[in-house]
Every structure is written in C-alpha cells, then in structure tokens.
N, C-alpha and C positions, 0 to 999 in steps of 0.2 A: 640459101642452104649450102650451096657451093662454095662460098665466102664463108661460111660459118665451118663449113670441113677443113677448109683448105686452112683456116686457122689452127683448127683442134689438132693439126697433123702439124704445123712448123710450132706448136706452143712448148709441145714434148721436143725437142730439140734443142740443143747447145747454145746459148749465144755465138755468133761469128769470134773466133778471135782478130782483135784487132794486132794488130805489130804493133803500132804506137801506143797500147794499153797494159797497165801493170796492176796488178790486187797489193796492197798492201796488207799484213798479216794481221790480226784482231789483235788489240790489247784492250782491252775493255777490264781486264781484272785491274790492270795500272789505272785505266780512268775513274775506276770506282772508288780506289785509294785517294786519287789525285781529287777529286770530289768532296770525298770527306775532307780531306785535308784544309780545303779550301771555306768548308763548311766552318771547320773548326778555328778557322784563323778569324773568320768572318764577325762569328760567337765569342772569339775573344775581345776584335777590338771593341766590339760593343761592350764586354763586359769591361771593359779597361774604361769607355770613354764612360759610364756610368760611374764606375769607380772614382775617378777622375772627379765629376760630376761634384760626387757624393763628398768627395772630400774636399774641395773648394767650397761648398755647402760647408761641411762642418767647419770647415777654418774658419770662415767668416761669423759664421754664429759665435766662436769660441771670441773672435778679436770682438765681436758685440758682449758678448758677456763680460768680456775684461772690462770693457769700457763704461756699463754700467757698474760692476765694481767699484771701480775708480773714483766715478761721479757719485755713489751711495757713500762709497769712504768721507769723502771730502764733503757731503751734506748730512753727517749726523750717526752715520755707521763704521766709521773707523772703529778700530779695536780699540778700549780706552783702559784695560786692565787683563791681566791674566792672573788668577789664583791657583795656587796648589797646595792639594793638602796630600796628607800623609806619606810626606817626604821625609824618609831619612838617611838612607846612604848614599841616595839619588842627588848629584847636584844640582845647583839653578844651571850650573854654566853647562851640563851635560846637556840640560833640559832645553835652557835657550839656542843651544846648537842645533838639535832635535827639531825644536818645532819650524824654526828660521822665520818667525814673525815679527813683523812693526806696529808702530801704531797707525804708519800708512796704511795696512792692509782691511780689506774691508770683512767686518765679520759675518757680512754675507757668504764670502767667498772661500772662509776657512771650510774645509773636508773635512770634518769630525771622525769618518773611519777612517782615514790616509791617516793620518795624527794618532789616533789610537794605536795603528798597525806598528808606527813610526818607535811609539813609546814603550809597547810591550815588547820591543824587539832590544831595549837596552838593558846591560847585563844582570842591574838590582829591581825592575819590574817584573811583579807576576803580572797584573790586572791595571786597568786605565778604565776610569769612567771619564766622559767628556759632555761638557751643555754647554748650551752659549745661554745668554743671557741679550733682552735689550733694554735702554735707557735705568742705566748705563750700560755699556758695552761690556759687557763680560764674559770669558772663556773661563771655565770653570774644568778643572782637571783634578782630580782623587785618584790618590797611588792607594794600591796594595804592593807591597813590596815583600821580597822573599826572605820565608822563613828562614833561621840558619842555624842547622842542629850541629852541625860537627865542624873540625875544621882539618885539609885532606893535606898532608904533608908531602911533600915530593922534593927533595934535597933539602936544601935549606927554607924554603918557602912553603907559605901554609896560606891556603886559597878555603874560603866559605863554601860551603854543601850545604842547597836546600833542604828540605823536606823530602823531594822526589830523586835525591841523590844526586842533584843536576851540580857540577863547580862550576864556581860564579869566578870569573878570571877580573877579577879587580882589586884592586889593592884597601885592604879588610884591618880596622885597630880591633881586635873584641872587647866588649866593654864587662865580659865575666869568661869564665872557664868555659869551654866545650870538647865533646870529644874528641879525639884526636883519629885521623885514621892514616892508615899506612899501607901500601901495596899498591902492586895494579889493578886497577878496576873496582878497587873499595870503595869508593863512589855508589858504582850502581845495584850495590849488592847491601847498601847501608838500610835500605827500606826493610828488608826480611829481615836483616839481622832486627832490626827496631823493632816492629810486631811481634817477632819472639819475645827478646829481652823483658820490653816493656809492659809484660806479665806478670812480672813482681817487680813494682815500682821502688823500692827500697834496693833493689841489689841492682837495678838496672842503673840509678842516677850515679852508682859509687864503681859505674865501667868509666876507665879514663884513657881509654886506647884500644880501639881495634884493630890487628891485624891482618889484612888478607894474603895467605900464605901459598903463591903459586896460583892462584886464580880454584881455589878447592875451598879452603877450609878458613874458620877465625881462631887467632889467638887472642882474648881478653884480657885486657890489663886494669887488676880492680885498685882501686884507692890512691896508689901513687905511679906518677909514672916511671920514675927511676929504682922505688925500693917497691913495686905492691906486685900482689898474688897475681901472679898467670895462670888463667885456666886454657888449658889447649883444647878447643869444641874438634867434633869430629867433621867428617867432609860428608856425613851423609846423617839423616838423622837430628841435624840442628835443636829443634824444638826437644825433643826426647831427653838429647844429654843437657840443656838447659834443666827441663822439668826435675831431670835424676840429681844436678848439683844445685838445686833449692832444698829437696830433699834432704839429701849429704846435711848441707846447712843446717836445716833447723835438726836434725837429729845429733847432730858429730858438734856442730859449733867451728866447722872449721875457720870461717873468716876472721875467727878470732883467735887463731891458732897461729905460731908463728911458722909459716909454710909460703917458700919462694915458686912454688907451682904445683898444678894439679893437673893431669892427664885423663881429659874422659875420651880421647881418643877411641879409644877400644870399646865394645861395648858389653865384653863381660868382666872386664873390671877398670877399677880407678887405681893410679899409682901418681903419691904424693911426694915431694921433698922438702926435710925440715930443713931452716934455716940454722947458718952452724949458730 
C-alpha cells in the first residue's frame, strides 16, 4: 500500500527535465497533407500503370485486327468494286479522295459510319446511304445531293443556295434559270421569304431577284432582271403586304401594267411609278 501511495503522489508530478532533452513542436496538420499526398500519388501510379496496361492491350488487339484484315483481304475479302449512285455535282475524284480506298483493303475493315460522316461532310451532299455487299465484294454508296433553289450573288461570282438557304461554295454551271439573290445574309432569310411567296405559285415562279436591303427588308424583282417590276416588301408584316399585292393584282391588273415599281412599304398605302 505504501508503494502504491508513494506512486499515486510522484504520478501527479512533472517529468524530471533533462538538460540533454528537447520537445519538438507538433505538425501533424503537415503530416496529414503529406499523407494524402502520398496517397494520391500512390493512386495515381496505379492508375497510370493500368492505363498503361490497358493500352498496350488495345494496341495489340488493334495490330491483331490489322492482321487479320490483311489475311481476309488477300483470301477472298478484298474490296472488288465500289458503286455510286445518285451522283451528280459530286465528282469520282472528290469522292475517291474522300473515301481513300484500294482494292487491297479488306471490306471487312471499311467503317461504314466514319465514311458516311466522311461524305456528308462534302460541300454538294445532303445524305449518304452505305452497304457492303459479299461475293462479290461490293460497297454500295447512294447520294442525295442538295437541292438548289436560287443562286446568291456577291461581286462578280454566283454560288448555289440549298433549300435550307445553306451556300454551297463550289463552283456551280446551272443548267436553267434560278433566282437570283443579293445582299448580306439573303441566304438565310431565303426559306421565309419562300413559304410566303410560294402561296401563289404563278406570281412566285415570275420573281427573278431578291433583294436583301440592310439586313431588314426584300426588294422583288418580277420577270426581268434588268427591265421588270420592283415591288419594295415592308421590313415588318412580310406575309400581309404579299397577301395585299395578289389582291392589287387580280383586282387592278397591275403586272400587266407598264409600271417600273411598286412601294407596299407603308402600310396605309401603295405608291406606283409609270414607266416613261
């Protein structure tokens, strides 16, 4: 029991300082960092030597797939024809640049969507159907190729406009008349004016020029393009002042009138000027 007092009385008490003895000060918030850190590096190179791994993996699958290619080409799977239909502004030589095929290649190995992606991305395809065929060997490709309703002036040079107003930047013969357009951004503005116009198919087919004036409004140029009637559409209202100069027409007869232009600018009235 004396032993056990005599404990309980020096336990409450100080360590001795030693002279030769120093505390150094806690960092433990640095070891906790330095921990992670170590963690994280740790986690990395794993994930790197899996990486790694995985892609020496696929490299070698890739050089086995080549290889059987190669070997299918040369016993009976080479490509032995390519067809294409509904080509016509589209050339072979565009096309054969495009796909960059031989008859060494084996038509196992062609990507039908990489090719598809390849062909609708040139300037006279909408659409690309693609099949392969075997014995014989055949790649079977069908264009749709783009409509071409106008054609879009800019200096001297006149570039084809789809359907969707899109210019087609290639060098274009037309093989009949189309409409003309002129301004900036007449292009993308050519789809409304269409839906409107082509409301009355008789007045619409004898427009031979539209204008877009300051990025607002159309001038229409009917029958000829050097001597025919302008009608100047408003910048707001489009449809309306169409509807009102069909009107005008069958009631007045003007397109038959000798008259170098027509103002429905405004919308409470029209002002014409006769031809001297």
């Amino acid at each position: 029991m004396k032993f056990l007092k005599k404990y309980a009385f020096f336990k409450h008490q100080k360590p001795l300082q030693n002279p030769n003895r120093f505390e150094l000060k806690s960092d433990a918030p640095f070891r906790f960092f330095a921990h992670l850190f170590l963690i994280f590096m740790g986690v990395s190179c794993v994930l790197t030597a899996i990486t790694l791994r995985d892609s020496l993996i696929e490299k070698k699958i890739d050089e086995m797939k080549m290889e059987a290619f190669d070997y299918a080409a040369k016993h009976g799977f080479a490509i032995e024809d390519i067809v294409i239909e509904g080509r016509d502004q589209t050339t072979l030589e565009a096309l054969k640049n495009e796909l960059d095929l031989s008859r060494n290649d084996s038509i196992l190995s062609v990507d039908l969507n990489q090719i598809k992606s390849k062909i609708e991305g040139m300037p006279w395809v909408d659409k690309a159907e693609l099949k392969r065929s075997y014995f014989p060997n055949v790649l079977q490709i069908n264009l749709k190729e783009k409509d071409i309703i106008a054609l879009y002036q800019t200096g001297e040079f006149y570039y084809p406009v789809d359907k969707d107003g899109h210019v087609i930047e290639a060098d274009y013969v037309p093989s009949r008349p189309f409409l003309i357009l002129v301004g900036d951004g007449a292009p993308e503005h050519l789809a409304d004016l269409i839906k409107i116009t082509s409301s009355e198919p008789l007045l619409y087919e004898r427009i031979k020029a539209a204008i877009w004036h300051s990025g607002r409004r159309w001038d229409l140029v009917f029958d000829d393009l050097e001597n025919g009637l302008t009608v100047k559409m408003p910048e707001k209202n489009l449809e309306k002042a169409w509807k009102k100069l069909i009107k005008i027409d069958h009631k007045y007869g003007i397109f038959k009138r000798k008259l170098t232009f027509i103002d429905l600018r405004y919308e409470d009235k029209v002002t014409v000027n006769i031809a001297e």
